[in-house]
C-alpha positions in Angstrom: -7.2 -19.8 19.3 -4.4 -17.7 17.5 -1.3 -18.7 16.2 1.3 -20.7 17.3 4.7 -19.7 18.8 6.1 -21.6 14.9 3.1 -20.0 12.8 4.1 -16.3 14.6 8.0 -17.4 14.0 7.3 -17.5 10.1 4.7 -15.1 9.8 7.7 -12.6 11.2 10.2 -13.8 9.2 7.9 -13.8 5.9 7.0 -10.6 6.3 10.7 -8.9 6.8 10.7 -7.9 10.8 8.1 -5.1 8.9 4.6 -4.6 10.3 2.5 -5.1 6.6 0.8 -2.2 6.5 3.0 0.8 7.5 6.1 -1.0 7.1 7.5 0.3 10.3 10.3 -2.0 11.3 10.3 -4.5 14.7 13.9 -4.0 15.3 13.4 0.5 15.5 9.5 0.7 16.3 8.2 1.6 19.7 5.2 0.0 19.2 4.5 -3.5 20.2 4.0 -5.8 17.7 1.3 -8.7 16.9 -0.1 -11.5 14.3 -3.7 -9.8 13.0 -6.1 -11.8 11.4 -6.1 -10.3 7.8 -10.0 -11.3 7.4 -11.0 -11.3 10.8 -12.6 -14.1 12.4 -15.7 -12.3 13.3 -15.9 -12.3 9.6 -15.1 -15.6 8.7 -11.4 -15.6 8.6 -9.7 -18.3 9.6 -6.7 -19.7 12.1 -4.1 -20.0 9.6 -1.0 -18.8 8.2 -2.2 -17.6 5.0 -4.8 -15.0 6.5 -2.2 -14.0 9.7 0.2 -10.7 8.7 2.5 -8.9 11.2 0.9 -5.8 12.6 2.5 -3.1 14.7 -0.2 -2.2 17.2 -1.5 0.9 15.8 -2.3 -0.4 12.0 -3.4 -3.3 14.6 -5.7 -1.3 16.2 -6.9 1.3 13.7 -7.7 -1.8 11.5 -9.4 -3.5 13.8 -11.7 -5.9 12.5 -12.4 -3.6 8.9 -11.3 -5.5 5.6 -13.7 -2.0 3.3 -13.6 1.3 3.9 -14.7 4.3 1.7 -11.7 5.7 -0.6 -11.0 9.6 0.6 -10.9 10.8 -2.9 -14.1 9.3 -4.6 -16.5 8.2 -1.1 -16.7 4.4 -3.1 -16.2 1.2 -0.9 -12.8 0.1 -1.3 -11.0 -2.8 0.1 -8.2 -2.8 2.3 -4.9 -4.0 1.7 -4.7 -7.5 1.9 -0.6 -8.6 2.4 -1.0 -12.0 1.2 -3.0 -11.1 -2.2 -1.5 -7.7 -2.9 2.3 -6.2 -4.4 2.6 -3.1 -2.0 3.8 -1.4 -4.8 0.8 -1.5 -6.8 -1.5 0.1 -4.4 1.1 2.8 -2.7 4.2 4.9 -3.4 6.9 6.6 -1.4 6.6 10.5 -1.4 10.0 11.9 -2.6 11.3 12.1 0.8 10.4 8.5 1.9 8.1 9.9 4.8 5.1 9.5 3.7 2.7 6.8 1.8 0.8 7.6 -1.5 -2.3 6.2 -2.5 -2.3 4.6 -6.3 -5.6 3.3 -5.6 -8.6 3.0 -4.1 -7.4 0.1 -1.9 -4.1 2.0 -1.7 -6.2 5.4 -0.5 -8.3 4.0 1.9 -5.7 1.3 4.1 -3.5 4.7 4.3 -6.7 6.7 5.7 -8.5 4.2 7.8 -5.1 2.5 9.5 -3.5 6.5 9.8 0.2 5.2 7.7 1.1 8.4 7.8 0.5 8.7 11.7 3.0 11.2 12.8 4.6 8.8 15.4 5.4 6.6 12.1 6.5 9.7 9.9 9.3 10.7 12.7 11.0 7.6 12.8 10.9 7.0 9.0 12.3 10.7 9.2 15.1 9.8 12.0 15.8 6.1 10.4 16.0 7.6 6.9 18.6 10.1 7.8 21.1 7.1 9.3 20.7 4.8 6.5 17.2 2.3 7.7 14.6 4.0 5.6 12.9 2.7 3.5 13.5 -0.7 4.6 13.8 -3.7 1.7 10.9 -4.4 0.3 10.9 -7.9 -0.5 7.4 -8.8 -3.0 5.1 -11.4 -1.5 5.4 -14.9 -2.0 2.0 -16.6 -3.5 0.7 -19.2 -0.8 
């Protein structure tokens, strides 16, 4: 099934024009973008707005169909981040530059490991969209469904 051309309309729109996991942005990225299945179907997840975020390919396709993954720092199952359930700014931080993502968290940790957020395609166009004024891009906090 899959969404519809309305459900993709305001899953875009809700989520900024930002893929939700690396927050590259629609308008600058060279990467294709897609509605992902935040719990996968394979796994249960469903057909509906609430469980579809906006996904540039590669956090797309390094995600996959993975919702736990083992934190880098302590080798524990942790969770991925989950857009519709989770602040972004309670699992990850900027770096002082802007370029790259810190982990907070064990969720925070292993989404940045397992989807590569700190890929360097991503980290050159933060770099190059940071120096002309686009990076970071505004952040706006999730809406509860």
């Amino acid at each position: 099934m899959g969404a519809s051309a309305e459900e993709k309309r305001a899953v875009s729109e809700r989520a900024g024009g930002c893929c939700e996991y690396c927050l590259s942005q629609l308008k600058f990225s060279p990467d294709a973008f897609s509605i992902e299945h935040i719990w996968p179907r394979s796994l249960g997840g469903v057909d509906d707005v609430s469980n579809y975020a906006l996904s540039c390919q590669q956090c797309n396709n390094h995600k996959f169909v993975s919702v736990q993954v083992r934190d880098p720092l302590t080798g524990a199952l942790a969770r991925l981040f989950h857009p519709r359930q989770d602040r972004w700014d309670n699992h990850f931080a900027w770096s002082a530059d802007y370029l790259l993502f810190c982990g907070l968290t064990p969720t925070g940790r292993a989404t940045i490991d397992k989807l590569h957020l700190n890929r360097d395609g991503v980290v050159n166009l933060r770099r190059i969209l940071r120096d002309v004024g686009f990076h970071p891009p505004i952040r706006r906090l999730p809406k509860k469904e």
